[in-house]
N, CA, C, O and CB atoms as a CASP TS submission, in Angstrom:
PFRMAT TS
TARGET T0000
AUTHOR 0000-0000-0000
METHOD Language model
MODEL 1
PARENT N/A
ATOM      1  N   UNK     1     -81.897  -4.855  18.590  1.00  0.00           N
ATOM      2  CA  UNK     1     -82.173  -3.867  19.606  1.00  0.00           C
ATOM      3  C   UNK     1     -82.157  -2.474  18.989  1.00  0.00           C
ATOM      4  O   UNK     1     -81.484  -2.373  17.963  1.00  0.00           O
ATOM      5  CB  UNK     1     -81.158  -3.969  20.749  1.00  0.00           C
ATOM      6  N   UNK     2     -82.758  -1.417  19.418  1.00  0.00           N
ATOM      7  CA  UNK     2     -83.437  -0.386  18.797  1.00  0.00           C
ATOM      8  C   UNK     2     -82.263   0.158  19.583  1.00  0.00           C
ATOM      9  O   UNK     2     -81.901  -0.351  20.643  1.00  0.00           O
ATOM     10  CB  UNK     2     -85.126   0.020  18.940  1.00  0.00           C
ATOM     11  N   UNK     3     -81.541   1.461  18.897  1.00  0.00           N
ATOM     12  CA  UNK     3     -80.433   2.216  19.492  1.00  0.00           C
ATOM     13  C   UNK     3     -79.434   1.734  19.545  1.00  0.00           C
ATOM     14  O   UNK     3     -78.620   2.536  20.001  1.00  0.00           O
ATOM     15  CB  UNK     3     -80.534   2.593  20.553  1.00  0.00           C
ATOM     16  N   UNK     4     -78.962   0.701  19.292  1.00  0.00           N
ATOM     17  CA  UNK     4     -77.850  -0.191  19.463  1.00  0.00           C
ATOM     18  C   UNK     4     -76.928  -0.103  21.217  1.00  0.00           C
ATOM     19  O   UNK     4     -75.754   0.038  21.560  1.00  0.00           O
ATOM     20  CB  UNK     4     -76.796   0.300  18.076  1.00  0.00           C
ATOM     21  N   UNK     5     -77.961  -0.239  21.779  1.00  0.00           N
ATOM     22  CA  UNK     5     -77.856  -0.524  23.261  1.00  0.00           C
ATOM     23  C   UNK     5     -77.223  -2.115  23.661  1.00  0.00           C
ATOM     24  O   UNK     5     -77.748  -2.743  24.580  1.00  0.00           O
ATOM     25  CB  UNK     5     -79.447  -0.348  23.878  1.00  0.00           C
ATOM     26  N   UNK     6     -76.100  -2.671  22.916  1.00  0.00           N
ATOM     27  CA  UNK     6     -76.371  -4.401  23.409  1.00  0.00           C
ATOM     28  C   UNK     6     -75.022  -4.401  23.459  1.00  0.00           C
ATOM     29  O   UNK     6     -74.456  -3.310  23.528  1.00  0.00           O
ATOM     30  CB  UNK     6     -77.204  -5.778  22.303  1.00  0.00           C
ATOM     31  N   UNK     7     -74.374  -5.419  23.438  1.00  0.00           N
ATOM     32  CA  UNK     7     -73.105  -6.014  23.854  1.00  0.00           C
ATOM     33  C   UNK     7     -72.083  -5.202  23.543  1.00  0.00           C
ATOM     34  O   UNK     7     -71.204  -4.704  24.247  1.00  0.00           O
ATOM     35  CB  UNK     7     -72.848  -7.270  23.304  1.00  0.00           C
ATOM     36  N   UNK     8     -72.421  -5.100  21.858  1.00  0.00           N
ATOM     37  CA  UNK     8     -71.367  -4.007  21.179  1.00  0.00           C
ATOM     38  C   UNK     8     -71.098  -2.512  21.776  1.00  0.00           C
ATOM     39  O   UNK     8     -69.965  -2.109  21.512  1.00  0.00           O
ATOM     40  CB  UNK     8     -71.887  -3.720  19.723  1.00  0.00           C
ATOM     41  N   UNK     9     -71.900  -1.614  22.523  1.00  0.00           N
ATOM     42  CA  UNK     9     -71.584  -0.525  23.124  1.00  0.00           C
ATOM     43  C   UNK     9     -70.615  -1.266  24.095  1.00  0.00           C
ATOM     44  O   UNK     9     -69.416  -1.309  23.816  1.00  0.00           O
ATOM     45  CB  UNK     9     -72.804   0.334  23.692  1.00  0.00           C
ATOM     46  N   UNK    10     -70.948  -1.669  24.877  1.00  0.00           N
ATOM     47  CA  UNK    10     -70.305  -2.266  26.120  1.00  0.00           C
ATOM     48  C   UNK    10     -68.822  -2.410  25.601  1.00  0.00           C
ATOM     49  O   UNK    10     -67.887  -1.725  26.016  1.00  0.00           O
ATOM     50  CB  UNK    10     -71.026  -3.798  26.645  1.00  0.00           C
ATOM     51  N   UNK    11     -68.731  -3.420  24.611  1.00  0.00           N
ATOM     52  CA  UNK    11     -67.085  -3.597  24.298  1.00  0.00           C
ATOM     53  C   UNK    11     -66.099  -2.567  24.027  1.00  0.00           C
ATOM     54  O   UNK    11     -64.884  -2.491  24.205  1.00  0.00           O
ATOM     55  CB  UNK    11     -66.899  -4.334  23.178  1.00  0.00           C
ATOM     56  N   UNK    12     -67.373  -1.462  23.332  1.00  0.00           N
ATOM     57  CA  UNK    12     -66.315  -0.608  22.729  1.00  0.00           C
ATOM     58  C   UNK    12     -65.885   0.034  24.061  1.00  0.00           C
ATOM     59  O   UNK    12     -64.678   0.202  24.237  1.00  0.00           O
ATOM     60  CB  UNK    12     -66.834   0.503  21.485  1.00  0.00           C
ATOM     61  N   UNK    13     -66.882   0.464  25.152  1.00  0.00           N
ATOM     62  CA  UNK    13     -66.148   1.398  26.510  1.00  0.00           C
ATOM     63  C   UNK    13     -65.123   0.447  26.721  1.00  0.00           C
ATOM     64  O   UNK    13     -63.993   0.738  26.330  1.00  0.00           O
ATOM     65  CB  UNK    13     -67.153   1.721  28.131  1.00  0.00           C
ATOM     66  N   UNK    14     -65.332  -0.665  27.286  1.00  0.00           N
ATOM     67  CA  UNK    14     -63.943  -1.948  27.624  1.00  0.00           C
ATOM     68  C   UNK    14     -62.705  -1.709  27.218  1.00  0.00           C
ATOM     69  O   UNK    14     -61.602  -1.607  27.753  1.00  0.00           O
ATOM     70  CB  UNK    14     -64.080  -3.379  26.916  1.00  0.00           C
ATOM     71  N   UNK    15     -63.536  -1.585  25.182  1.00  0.00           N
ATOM     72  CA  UNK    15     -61.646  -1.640  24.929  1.00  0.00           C
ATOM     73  C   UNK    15     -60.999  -0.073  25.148  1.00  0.00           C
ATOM     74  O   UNK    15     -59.822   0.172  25.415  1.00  0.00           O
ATOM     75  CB  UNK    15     -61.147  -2.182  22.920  1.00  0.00           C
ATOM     76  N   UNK    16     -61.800   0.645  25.012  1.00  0.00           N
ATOM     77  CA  UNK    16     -61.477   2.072  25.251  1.00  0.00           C
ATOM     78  C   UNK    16     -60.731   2.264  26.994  1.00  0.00           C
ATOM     79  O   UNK    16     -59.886   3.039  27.441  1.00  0.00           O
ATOM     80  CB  UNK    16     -63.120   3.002  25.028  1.00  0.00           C
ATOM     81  N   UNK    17     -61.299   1.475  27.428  1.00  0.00           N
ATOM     82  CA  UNK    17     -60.633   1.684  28.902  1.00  0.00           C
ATOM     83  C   UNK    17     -59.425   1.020  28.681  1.00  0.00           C
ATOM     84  O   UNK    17     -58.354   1.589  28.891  1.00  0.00           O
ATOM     85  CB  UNK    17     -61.450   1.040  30.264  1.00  0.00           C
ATOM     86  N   UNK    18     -59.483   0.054  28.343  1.00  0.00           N
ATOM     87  CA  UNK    18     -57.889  -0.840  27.948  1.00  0.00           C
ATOM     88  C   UNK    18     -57.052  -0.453  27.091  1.00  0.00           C
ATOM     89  O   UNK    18     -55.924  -0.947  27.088  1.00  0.00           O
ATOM     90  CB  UNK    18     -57.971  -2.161  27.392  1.00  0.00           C
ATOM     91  N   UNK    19     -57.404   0.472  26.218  1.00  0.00           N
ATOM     92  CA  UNK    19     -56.601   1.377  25.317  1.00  0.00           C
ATOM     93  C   UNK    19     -55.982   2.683  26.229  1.00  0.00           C
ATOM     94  O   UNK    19     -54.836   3.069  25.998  1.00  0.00           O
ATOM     95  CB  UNK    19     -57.647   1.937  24.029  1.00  0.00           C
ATOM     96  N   UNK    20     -56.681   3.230  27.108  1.00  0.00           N
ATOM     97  CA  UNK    20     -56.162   4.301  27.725  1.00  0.00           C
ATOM     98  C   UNK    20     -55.416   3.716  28.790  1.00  0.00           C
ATOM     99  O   UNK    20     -54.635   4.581  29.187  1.00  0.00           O
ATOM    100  CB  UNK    20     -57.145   5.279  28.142  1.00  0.00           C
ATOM    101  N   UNK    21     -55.291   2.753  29.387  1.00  0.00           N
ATOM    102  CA  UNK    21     -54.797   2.215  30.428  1.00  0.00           C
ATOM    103  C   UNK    21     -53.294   1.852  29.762  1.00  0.00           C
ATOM    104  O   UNK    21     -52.211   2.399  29.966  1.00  0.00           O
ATOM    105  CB  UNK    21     -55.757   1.003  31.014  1.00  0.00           C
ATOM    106  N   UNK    22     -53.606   0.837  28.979  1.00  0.00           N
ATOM    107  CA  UNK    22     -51.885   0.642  27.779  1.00  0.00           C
ATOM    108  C   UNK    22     -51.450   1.762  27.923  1.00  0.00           C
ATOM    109  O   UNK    22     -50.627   1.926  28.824  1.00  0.00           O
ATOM    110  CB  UNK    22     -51.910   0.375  25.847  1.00  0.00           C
ATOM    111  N   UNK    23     -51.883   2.995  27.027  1.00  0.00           N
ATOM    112  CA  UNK    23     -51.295   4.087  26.700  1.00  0.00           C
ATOM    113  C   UNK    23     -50.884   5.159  28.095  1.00  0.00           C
ATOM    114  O   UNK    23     -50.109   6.078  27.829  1.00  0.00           O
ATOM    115  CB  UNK    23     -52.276   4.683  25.655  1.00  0.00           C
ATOM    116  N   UNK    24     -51.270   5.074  29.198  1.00  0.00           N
ATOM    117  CA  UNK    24     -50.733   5.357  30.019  1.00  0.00           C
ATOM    118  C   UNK    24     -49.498   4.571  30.545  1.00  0.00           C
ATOM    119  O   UNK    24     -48.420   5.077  30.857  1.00  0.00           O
ATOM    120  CB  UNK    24     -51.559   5.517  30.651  1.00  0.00           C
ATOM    121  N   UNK    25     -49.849   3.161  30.597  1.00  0.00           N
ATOM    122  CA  UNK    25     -48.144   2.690  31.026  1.00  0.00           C
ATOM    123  C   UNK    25     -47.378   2.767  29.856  1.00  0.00           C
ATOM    124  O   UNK    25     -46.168   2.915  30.029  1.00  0.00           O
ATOM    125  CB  UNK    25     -47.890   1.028  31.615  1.00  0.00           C
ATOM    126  N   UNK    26     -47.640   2.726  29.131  1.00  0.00           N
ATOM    127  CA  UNK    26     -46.503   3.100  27.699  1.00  0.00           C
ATOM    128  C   UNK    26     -45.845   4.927  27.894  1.00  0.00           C
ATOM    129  O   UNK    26     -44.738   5.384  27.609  1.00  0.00           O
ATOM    130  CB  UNK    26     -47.781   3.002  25.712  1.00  0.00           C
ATOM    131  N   UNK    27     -46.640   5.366  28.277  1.00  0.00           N
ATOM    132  CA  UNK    27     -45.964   6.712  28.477  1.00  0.00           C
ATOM    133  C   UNK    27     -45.505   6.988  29.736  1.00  0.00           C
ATOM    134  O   UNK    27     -45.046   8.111  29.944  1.00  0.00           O
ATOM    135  CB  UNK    27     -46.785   7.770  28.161  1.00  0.00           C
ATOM    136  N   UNK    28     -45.544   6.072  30.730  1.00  0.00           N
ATOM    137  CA  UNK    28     -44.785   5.932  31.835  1.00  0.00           C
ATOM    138  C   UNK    28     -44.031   5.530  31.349  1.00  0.00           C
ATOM    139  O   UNK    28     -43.205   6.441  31.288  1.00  0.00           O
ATOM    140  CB  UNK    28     -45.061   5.369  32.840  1.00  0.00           C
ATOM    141  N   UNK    29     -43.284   3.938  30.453  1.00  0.00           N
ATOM    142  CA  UNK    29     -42.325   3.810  30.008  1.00  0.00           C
ATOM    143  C   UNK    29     -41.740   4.853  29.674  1.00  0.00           C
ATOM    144  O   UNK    29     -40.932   5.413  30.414  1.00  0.00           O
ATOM    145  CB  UNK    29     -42.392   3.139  29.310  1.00  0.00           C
ATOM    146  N   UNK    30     -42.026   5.230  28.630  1.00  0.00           N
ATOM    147  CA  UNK    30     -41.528   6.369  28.062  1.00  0.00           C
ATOM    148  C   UNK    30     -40.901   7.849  28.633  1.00  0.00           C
ATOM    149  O   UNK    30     -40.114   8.650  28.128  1.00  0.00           O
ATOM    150  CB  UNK    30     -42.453   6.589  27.418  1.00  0.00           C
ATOM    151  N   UNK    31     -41.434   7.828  29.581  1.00  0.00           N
ATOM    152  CA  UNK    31     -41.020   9.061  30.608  1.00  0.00           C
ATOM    153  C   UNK    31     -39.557   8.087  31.537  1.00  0.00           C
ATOM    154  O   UNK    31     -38.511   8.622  31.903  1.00  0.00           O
ATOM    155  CB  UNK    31     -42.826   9.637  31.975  1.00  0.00           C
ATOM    156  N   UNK    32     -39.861   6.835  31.697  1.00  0.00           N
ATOM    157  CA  UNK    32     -38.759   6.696  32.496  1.00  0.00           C
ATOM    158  C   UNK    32     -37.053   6.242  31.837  1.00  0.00           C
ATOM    159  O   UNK    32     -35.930   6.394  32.317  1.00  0.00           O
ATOM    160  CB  UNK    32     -39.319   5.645  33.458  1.00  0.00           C
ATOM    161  N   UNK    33     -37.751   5.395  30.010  1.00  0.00           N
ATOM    162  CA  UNK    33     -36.705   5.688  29.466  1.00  0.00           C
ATOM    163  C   UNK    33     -35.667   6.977  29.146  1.00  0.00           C
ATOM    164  O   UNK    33     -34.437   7.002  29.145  1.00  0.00           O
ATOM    165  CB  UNK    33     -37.026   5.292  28.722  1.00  0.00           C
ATOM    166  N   UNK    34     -36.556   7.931  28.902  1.00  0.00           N
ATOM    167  CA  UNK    34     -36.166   9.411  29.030  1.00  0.00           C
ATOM    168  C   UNK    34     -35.296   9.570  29.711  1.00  0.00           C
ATOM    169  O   UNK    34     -34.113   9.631  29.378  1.00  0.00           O
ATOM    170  CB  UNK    34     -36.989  10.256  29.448  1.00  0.00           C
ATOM    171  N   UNK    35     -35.901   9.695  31.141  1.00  0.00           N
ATOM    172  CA  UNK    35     -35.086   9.990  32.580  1.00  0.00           C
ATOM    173  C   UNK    35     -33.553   9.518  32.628  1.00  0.00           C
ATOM    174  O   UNK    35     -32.588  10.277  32.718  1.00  0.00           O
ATOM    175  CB  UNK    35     -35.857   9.150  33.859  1.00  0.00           C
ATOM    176  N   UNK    36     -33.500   7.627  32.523  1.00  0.00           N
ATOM    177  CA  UNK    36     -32.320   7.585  32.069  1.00  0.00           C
ATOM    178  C   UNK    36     -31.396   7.369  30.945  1.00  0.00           C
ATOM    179  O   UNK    36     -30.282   6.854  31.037  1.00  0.00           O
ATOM    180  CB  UNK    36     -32.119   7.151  32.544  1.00  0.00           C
ATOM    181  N   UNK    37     -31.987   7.829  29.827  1.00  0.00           N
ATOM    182  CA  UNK    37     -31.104   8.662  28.640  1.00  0.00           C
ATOM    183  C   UNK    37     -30.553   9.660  29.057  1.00  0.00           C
ATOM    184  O   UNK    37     -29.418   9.788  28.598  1.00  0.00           O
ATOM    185  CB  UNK    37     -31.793   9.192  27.494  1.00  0.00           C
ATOM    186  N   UNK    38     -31.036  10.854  30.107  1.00  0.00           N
ATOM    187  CA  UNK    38     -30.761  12.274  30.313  1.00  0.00           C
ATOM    188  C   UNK    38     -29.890  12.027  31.139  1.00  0.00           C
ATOM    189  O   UNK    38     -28.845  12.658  30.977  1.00  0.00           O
ATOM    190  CB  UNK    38     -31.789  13.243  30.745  1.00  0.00           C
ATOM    191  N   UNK    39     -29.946  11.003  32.378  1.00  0.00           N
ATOM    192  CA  UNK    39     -29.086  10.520  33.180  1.00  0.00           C
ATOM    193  C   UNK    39     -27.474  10.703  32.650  1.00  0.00           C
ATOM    194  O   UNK    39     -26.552  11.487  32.877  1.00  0.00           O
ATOM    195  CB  UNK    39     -29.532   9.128  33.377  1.00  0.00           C
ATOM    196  N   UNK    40     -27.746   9.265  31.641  1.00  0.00           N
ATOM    197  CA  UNK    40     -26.998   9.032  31.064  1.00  0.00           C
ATOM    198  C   UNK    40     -25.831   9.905  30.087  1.00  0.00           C
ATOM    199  O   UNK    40     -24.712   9.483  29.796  1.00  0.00           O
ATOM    200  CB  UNK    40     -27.631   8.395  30.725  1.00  0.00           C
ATOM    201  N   UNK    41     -26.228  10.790  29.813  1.00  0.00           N
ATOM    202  CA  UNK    41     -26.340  12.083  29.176  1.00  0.00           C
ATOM    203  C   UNK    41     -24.991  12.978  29.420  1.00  0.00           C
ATOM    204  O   UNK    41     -24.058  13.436  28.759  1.00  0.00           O
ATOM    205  CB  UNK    41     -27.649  12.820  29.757  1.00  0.00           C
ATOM    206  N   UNK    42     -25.684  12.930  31.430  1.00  0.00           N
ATOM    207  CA  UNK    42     -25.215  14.190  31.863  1.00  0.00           C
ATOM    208  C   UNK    42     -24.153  13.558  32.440  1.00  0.00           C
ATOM    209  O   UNK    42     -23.248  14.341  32.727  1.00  0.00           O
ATOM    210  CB  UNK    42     -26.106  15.136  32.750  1.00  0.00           C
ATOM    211  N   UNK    43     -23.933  12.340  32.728  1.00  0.00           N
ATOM    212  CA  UNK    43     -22.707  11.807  33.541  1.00  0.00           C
ATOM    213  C   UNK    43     -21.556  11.701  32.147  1.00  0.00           C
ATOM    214  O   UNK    43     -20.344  11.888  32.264  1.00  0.00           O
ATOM    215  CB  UNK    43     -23.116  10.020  34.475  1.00  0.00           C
ATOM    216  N   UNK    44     -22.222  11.382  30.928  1.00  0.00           N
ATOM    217  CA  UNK    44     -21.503  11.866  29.876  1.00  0.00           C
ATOM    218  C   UNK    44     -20.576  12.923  29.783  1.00  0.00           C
ATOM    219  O   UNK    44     -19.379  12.779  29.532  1.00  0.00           O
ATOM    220  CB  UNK    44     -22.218  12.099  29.147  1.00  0.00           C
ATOM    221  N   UNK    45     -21.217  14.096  30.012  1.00  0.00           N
ATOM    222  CA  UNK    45     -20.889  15.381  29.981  1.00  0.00           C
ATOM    223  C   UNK    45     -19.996  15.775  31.240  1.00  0.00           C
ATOM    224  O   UNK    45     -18.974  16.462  31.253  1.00  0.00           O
ATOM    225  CB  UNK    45     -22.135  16.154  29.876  1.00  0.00           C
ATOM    226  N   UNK    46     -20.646  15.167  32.271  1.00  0.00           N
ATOM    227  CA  UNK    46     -19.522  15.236  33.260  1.00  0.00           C
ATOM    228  C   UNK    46     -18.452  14.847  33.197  1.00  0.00           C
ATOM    229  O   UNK    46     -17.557  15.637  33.497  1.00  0.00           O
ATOM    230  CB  UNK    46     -19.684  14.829  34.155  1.00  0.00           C
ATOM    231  N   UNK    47     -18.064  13.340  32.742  1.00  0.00           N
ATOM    232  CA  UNK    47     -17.191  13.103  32.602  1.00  0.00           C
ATOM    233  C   UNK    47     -16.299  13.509  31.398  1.00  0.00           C
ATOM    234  O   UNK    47     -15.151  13.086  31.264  1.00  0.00           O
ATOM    235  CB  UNK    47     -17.378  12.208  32.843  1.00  0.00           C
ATOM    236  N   UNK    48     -16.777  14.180  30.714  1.00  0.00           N
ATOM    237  CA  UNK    48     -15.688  15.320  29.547  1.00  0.00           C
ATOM    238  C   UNK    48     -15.619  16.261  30.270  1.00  0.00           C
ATOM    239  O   UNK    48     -14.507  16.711  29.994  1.00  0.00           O
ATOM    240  CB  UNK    48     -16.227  15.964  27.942  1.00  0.00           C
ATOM    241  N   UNK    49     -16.098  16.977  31.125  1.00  0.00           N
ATOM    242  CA  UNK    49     -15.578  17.966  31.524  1.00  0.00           C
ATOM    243  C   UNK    49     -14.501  17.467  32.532  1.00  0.00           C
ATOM    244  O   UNK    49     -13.508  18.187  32.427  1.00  0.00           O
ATOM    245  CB  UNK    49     -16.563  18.854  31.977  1.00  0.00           C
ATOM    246  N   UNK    50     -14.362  16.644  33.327  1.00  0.00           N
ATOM    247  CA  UNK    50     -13.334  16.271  34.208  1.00  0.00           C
ATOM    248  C   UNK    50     -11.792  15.932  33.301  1.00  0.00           C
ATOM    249  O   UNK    50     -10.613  16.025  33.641  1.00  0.00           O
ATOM    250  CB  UNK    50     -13.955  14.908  35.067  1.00  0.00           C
ATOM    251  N   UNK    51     -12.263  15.631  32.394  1.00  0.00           N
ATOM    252  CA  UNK    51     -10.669  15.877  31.217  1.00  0.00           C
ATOM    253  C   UNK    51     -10.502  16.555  30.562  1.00  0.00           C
ATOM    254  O   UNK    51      -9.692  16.289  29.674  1.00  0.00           O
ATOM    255  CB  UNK    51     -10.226  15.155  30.296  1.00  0.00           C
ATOM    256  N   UNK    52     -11.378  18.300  30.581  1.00  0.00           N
ATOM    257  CA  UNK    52     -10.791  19.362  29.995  1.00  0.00           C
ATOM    258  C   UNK    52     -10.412  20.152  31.657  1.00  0.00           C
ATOM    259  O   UNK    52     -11.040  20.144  32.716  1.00  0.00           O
ATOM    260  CB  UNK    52     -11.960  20.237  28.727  1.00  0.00           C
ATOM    261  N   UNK    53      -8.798  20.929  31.156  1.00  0.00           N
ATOM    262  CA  UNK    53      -8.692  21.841  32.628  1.00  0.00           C
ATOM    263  C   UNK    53      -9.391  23.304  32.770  1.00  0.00           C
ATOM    264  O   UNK    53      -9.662  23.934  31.748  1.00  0.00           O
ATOM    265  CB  UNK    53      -7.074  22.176  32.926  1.00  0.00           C
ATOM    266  N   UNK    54      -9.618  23.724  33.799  1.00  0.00           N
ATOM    267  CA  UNK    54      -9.961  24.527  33.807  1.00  0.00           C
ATOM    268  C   UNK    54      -9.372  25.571  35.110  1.00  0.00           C
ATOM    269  O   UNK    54      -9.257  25.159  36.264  1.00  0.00           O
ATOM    270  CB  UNK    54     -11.079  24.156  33.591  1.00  0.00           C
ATOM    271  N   UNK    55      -8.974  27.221  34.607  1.00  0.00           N
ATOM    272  CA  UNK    55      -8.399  27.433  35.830  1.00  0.00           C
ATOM    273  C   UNK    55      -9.705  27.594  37.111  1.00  0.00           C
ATOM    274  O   UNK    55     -10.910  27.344  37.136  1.00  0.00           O
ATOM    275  CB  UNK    55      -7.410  28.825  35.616  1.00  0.00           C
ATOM    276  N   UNK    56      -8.777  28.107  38.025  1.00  0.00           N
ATOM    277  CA  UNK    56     -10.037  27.790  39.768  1.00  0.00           C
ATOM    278  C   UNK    56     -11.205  28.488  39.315  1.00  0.00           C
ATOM    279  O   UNK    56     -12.363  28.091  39.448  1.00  0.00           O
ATOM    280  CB  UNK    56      -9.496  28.752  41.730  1.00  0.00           C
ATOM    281  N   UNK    57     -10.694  29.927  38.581  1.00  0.00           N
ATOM    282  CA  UNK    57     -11.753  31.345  38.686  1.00  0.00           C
ATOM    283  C   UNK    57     -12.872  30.747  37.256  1.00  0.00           C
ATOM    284  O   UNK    57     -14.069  31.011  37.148  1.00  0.00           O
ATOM    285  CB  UNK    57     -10.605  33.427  38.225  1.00  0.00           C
ATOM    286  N   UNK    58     -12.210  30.079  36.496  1.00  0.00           N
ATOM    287  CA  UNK    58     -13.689  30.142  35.576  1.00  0.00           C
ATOM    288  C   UNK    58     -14.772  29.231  35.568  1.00  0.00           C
ATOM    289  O   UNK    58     -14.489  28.033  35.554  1.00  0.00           O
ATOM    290  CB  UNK    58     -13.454  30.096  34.233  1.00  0.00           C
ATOM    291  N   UNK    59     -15.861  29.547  35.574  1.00  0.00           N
ATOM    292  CA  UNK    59     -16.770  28.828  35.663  1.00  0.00           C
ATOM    293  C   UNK    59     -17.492  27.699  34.903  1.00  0.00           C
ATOM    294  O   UNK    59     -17.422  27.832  33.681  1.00  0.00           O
ATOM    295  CB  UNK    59     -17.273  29.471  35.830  1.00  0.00           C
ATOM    296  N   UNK    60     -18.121  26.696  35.307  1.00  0.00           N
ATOM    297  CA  UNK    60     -18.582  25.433  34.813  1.00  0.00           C
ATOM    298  C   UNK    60     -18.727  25.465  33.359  1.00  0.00           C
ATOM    299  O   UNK    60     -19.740  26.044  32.968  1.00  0.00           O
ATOM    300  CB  UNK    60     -19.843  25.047  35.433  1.00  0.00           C
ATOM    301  N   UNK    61     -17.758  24.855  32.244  1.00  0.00           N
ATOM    302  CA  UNK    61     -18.533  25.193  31.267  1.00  0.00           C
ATOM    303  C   UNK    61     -19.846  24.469  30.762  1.00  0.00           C
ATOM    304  O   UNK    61     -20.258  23.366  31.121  1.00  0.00           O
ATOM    305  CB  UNK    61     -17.752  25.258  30.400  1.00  0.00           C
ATOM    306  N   UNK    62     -20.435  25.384  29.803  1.00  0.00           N
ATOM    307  CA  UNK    62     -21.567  24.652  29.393  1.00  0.00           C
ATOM    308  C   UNK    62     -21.773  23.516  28.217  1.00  0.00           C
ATOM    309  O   UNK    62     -21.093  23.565  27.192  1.00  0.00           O
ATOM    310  CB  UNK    62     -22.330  25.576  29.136  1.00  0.00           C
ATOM    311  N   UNK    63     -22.799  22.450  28.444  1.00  0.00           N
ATOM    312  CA  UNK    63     -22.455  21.745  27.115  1.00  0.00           C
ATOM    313  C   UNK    63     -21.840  22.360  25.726  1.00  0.00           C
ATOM    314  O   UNK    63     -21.059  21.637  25.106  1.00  0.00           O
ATOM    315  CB  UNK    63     -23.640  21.210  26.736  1.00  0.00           C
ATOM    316  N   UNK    64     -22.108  23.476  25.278  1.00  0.00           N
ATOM    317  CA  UNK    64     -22.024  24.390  24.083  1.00  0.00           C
ATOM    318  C   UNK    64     -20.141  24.480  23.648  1.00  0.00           C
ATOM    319  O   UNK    64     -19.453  24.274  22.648  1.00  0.00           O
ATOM    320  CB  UNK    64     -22.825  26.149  24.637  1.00  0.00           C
ATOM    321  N   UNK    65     -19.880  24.989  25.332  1.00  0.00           N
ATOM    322  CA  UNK    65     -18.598  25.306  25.009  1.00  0.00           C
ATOM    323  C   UNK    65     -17.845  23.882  25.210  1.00  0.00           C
ATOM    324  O   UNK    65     -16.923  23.672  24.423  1.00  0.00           O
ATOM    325  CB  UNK    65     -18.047  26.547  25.919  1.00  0.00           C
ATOM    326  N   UNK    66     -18.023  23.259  25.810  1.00  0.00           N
ATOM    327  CA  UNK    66     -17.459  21.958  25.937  1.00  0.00           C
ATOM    328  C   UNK    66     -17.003  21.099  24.703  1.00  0.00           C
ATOM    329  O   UNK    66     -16.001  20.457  24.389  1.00  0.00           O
ATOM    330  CB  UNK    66     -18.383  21.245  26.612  1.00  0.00           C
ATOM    331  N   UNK    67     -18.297  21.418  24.128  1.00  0.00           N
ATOM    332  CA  UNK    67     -17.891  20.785  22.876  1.00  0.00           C
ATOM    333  C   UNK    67     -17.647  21.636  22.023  1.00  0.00           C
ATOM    334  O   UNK    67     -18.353  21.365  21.051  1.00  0.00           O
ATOM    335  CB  UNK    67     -18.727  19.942  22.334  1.00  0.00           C
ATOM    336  N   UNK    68     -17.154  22.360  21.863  1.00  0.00           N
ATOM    337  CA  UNK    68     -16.529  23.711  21.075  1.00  0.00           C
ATOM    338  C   UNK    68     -15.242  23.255  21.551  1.00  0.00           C
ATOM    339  O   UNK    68     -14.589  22.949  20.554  1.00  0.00           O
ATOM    340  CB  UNK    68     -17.035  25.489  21.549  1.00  0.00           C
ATOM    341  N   UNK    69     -14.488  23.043  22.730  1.00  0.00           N
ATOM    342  CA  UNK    69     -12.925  22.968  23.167  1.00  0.00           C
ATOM    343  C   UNK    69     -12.276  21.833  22.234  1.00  0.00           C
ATOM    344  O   UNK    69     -11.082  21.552  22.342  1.00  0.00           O
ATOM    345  CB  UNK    69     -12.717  22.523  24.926  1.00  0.00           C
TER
END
């Protein structure tokens, strides 16, 4: 076939659609592993701060100083 108009164009859009389709749920994975790493993270952090004291007046510390104490 003159132009290469035949089966082979066709496959390549196919797999190209099936390549972007993977790679979108893979980066949905990826966004939701994230989410709970950060989760995970911050209940971390919370829970070190609930076993350092702090008086009433000072405020939340931040990861930085937290782990500086």
């Amino acid at each position: 076939m003159v132009g290469g108009g035949g089966y082979g164009e066709r496959k390549k859009v196919v797999l190209k659609k099936r390549k972007r389709i993977r790679t979108e749920i893979q980066k949905e994975a990826a966004n939701l592993r994230e989410r709970r790493r950060m989760k995970d993270l911050n209940a971390a952090f919370e829970a070190l701060r609930k076993l350092i004291p702090l008086l009433p007046y000072e405020k939340k510390l931040s990861r930085v100083e937290l782990l500086s104490k």
